[in-house]
C-alpha positions as CSV (number, residue, x, y, z in Angstrom):
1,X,-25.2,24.9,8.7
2,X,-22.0,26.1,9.6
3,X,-18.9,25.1,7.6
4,X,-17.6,22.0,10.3
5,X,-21.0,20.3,9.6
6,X,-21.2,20.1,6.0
7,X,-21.1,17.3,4.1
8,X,-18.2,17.7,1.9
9,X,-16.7,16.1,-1.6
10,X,-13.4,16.5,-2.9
11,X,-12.9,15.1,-7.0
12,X,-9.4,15.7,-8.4
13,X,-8.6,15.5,-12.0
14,X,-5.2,14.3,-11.2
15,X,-4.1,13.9,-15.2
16,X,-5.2,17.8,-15.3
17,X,-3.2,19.2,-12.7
18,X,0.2,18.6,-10.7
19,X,0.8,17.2,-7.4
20,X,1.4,20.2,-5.8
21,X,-1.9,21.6,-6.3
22,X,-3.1,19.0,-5.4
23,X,-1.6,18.8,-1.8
24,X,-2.6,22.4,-1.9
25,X,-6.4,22.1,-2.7
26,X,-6.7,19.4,0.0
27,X,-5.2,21.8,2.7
28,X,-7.2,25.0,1.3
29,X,-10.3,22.8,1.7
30,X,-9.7,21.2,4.9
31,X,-9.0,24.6,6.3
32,X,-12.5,25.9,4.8
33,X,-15.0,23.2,5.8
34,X,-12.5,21.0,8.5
35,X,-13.6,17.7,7.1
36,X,-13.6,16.3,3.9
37,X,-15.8,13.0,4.2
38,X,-15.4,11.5,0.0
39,X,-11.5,12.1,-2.0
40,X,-11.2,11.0,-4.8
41,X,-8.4,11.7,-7.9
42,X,-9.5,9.9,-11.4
43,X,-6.2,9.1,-12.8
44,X,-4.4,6.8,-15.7
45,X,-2.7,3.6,-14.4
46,X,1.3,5.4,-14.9
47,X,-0.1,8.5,-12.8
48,X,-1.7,6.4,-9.6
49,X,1.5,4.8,-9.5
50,X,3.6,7.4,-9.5
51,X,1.8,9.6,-7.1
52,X,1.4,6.5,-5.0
53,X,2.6,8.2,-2.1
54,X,1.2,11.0,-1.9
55,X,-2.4,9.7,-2.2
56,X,-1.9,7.9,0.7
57,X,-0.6,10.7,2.8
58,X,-3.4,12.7,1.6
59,X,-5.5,9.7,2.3
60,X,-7.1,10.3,-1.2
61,X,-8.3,7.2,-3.0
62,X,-7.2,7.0,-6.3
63,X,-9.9,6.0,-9.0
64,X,-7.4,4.1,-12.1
65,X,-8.9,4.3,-15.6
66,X,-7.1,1.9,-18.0
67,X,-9.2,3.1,-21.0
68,X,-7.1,5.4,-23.2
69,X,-9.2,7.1,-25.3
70,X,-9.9,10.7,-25.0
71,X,-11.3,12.3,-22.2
72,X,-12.0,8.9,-21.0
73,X,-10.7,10.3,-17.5
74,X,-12.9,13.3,-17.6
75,X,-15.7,10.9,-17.9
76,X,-14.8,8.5,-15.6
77,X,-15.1,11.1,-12.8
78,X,-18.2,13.2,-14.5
79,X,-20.1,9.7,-13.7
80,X,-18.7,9.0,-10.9
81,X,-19.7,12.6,-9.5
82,X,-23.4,12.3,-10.3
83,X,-23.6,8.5,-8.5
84,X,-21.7,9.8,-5.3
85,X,-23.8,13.6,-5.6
86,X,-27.2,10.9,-5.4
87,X,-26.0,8.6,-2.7
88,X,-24.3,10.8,-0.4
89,X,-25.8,13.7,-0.2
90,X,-23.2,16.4,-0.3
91,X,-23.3,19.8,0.7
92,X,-20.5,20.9,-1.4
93,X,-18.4,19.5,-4.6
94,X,-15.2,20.8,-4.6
95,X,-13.8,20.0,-8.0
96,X,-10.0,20.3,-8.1
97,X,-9.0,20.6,-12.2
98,X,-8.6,23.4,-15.0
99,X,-10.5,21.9,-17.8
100,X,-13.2,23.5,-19.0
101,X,-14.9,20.2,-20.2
102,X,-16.2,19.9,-16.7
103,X,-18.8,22.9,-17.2
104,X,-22.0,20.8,-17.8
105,X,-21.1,18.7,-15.1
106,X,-21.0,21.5,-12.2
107,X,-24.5,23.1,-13.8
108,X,-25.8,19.6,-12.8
109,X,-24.5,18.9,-9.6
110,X,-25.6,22.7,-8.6
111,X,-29.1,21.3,-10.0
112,X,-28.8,18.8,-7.4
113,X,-28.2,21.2,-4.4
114,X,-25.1,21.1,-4.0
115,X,-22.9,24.3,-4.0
116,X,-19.9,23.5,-6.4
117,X,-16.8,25.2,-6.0
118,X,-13.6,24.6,-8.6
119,X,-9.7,24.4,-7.7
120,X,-7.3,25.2,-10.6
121,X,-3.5,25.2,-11.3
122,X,-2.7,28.8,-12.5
123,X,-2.0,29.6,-15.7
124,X,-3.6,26.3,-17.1
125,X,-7.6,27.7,-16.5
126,X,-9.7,29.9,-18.8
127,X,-12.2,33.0,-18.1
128,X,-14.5,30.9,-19.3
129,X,-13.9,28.0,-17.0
130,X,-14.1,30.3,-14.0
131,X,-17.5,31.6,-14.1
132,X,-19.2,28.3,-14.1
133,X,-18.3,27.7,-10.3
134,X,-20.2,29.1,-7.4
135,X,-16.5,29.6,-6.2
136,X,-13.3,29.0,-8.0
137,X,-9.5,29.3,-6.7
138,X,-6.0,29.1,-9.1
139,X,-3.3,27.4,-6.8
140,X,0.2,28.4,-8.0
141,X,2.3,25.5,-9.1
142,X,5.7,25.8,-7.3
143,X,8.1,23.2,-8.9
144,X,11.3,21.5,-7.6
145,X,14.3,22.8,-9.3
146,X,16.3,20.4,-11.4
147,X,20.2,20.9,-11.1
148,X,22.2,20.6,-13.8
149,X,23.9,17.0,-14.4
150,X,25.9,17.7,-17.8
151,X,28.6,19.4,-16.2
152,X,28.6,16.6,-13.2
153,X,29.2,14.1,-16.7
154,X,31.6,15.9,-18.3
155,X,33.8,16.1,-15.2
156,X,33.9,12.8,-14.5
157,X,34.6,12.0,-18.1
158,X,37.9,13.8,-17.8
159,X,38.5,12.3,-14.4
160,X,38.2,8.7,-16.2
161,X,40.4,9.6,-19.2
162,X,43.1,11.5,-16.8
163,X,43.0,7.9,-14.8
164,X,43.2,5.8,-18.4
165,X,46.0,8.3,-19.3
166,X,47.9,7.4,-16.3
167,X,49.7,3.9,-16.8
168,X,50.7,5.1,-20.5
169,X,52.3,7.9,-18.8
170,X,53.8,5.3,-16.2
171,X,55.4,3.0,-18.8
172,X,56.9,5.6,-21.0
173,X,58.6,7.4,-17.7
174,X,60.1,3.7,-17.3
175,X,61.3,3.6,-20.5
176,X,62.9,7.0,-20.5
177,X,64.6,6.1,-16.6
178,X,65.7,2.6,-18.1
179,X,66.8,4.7,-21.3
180,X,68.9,7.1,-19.1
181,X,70.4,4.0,-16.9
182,X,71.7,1.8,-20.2
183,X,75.3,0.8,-20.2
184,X,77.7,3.9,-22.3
185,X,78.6,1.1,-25.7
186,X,75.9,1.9,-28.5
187,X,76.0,-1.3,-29.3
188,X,74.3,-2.9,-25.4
189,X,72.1,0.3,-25.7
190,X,70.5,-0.5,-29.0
191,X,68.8,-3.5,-28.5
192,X,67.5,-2.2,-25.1
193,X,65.8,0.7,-27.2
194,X,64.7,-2.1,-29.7
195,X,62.8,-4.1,-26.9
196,X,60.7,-1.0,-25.8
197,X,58.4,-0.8,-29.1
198,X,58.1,-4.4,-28.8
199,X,56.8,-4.6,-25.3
200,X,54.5,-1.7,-26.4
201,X,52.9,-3.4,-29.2
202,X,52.5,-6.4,-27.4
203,X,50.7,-4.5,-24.7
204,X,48.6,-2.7,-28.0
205,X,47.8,-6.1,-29.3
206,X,47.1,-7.6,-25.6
207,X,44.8,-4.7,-24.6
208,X,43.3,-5.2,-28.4
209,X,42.4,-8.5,-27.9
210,X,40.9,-7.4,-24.1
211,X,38.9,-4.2,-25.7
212,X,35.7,-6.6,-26.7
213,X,33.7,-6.8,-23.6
214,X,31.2,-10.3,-23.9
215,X,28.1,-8.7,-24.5
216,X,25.4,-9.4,-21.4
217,X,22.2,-11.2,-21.6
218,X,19.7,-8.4,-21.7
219,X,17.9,-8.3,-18.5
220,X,14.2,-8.6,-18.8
221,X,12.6,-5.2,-18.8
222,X,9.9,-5.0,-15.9
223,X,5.7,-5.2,-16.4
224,X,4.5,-1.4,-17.1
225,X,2.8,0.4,-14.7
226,X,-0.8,-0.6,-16.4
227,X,0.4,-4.0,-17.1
228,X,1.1,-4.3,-13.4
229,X,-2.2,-3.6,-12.7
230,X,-3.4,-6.6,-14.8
231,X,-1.2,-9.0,-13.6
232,X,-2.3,-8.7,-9.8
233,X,-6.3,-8.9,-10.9
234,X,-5.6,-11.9,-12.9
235,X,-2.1,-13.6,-11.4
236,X,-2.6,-16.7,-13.7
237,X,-0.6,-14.5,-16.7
238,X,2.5,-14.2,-14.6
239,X,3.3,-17.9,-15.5
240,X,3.4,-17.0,-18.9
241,X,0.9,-19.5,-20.0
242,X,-2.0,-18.9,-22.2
243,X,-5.2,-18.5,-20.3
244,X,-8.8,-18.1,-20.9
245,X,-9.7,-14.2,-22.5
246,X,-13.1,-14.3,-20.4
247,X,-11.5,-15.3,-16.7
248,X,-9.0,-12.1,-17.4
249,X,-11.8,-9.6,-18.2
250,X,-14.2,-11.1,-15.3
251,X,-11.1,-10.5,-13.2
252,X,-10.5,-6.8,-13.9
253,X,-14.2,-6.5,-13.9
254,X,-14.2,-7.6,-10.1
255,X,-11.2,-5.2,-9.4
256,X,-13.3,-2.6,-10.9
257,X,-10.3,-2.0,-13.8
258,X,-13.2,-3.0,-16.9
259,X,-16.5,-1.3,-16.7
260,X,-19.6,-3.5,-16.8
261,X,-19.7,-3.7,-21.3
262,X,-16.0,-2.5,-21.6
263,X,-14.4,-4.7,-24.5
264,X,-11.1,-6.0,-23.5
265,X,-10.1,-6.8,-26.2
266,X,-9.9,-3.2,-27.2
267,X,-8.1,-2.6,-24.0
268,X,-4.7,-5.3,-24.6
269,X,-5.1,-3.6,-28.3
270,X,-3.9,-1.3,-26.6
271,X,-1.1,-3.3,-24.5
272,X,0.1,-5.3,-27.4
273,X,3.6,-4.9,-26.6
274,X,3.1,-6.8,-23.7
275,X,0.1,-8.8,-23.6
276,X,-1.2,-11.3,-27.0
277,X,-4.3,-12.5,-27.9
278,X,-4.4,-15.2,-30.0
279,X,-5.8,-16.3,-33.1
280,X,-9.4,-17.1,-32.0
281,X,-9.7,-14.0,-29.4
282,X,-10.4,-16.3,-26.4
283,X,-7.4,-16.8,-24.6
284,X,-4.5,-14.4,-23.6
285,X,-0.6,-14.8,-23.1
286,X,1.1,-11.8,-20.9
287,X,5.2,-11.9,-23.0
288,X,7.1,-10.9,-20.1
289,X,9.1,-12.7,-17.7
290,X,7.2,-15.8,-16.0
291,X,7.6,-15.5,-12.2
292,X,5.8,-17.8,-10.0
C-alpha cells in the first residue's frame, strides 16, 4: 500500500502534552500518510474546554473523562484504542504523548497489525519510551512569550496617585494666591488665614465620611468547566431544585460522560463544592445560580 491509501489513526494524550505539539503532530502526520480517517485527544473536562478551538480547527474530536483518579485518562484512551484498532481496521496508530505508561498498549496494537508509531513533546519523553514504537518523533514545544505586566501596574499606580495628588496641590496654590491677595491690616488677614484649616478639615472629615465605599453584592461565580458539562446532560439542575440521583447519572450515561458501572456518586464526591447529594443519596441539588 502506498502511504495515501492507508487507513490511518491519530490518539492524542492531550493532558500529556501541549497544544502546540499537538497542531504539530497533526501536520507531521497529514504530510506522511495525507489522510487521517479517526482523531481523537482523551482529555479532562478544564482541558477540552480550553483547547475548544483548536480541536475544532484540527477537526479532532475531543474524548472528556470526568473521572479524576490517576491515569484514568491514560486508560480511557488505552481502551478506547483497542475497540477502534478491532472495528476499524487501521493500518497505522499514531499515538501522540510522552508517557511511558502507554508501552503495553502499542505491543498490543502491533499484535494486531497495525504499525504504531509515537509523537512526543521534547524533553518530557524517556529512552525507554522511545524504543517501544515502530517509529517515534519529539516535536519541540515553542511557547508564546509572556510580557511583563508588573511594570505596566506600577506605572499606572503613580499615574493614579500623581492625579489624587492633584486637587491637594490645587487648593493649597489657592490658599497661598488668596494669602498673597489679603488686605495689608493684620487684623482682616488673620481670620482669612484662620478660615483655611477649617475649610481643610471640613474637606478631611467630608472625604472621611465618603472613603467607605457600600460594599457590592458578590456576583455569582460561574459553573466550572466540568460542572458545565453536567448541567447541559441533565438541564433540570440549573433550576436549582433537587432532582432524582438516578435521572442525572442515566443522563451523563447517554452523553457518554459516566461509563456503563461508573458510581456517580463518587464522581459529585468529587464536585462537592458545587453539586450536593443529600441525605439518602438519591436526589441531587446543583448550588449555583438557578437560570431558567
Amino acid at each position: 500500500m502506498t502511504p495515501m491509501t492507508l487507513r490511518v489513526m491519530l490518539l492524542i494524550d492531550a493532558d500529556n502534552v501541549s497544544a502546540d505539539v499537538i497542531e504539530q503532530a497533526v501536520q507531521r502526520t497529514m504530510d506522511d500518510y495525507g489522510a487521517i480517517h479517526v482523531r481523537r485527544a482523551y482529555c479532562n473536562a478544564e482541558m477540552a474546554v480550553n483547547r475548544q478551538a483548536l480541536f475544532k480547527r484540527l477537526s479532532v474530536r475531543p474524548m472528556v473523562n470526568l473521572s479524576a483518579g490517576k491515569n484514568s485518562t491514560d486508560i480511557a484512551l488505552a481502551v478506547d484504542a483497542i475497540d477502534l484498532v478491532i472495528a476499524e481496521r487501521p493500518d497505522v496508530v499514531v499515538l501522540v504523548s510522552s508517557d511511558s505508561d502507554f508501552a503495553p498498549l502499542v505491543v498490543r496494537l502491533r499484535e494486531k497489525g497495525c504499525r504504531v508509531c509515537g509523537i512526543g513533546q521534547q524533553g518530557k519523553t524517556g529512552e525507554e519510551t522511545v524504543g517501544v514504537y515502530d517509529s517515534f518523533i519529539d516535536m519541540a514545544h515553542h511557547g508564546a512569550n509572556h510580557g511583563v505586566k508588573p511594570a505596566a501596574r506600577t506605572a499606572s499606580a503613580k499615574k493614579t496617585a500623581t492625579a489624587r495628588s492633584a486637587p491637594a496641590k490645587t487648593t493649597r496654590a489657592k490658599s497661598v494666591a488668596a494669602a498673597a491677595g489679603a488686605p495689608a491690616p493684620v487684623a482682616a488677614a488673620e481670620p482669612a488665614a484662620k478660615k483655611a484649616p477649617a475649610r481643610k478639615t471640613a474637606a478631611r472629615k467630608t472625604a472621611a465620611a465618603k472613603a467607605p465605599a457600600a460594599p457590592k453584592a458578590p456576583q455569582p461565580q460561574p459553573p466550572s468547566e466540568a460542572a458545565e458539562f453536567i448541567l447541559e446532560a441533565a438541564p433540570a439542575l440549573r433550576s436549582g431544585k433537587d432532582v432524582p440521583l438516578n435521572d442525572v447519572a442515566q443522563a451523563l450515561r447517554a452523553k457518554k460522560l459516566l461509563g456503563k458501572h461508573g458510581s456517580s456518586l463518587k464522581l459529585f464526591d468529587k464536585l462537592t463544592a458545587e453539586f450536593v447529594v443529600l441525605q439518602h443519596p438519591d436526589r441531587i441539588r446543583w448550588t449555583g445560580a438557578p437560570t431558567p
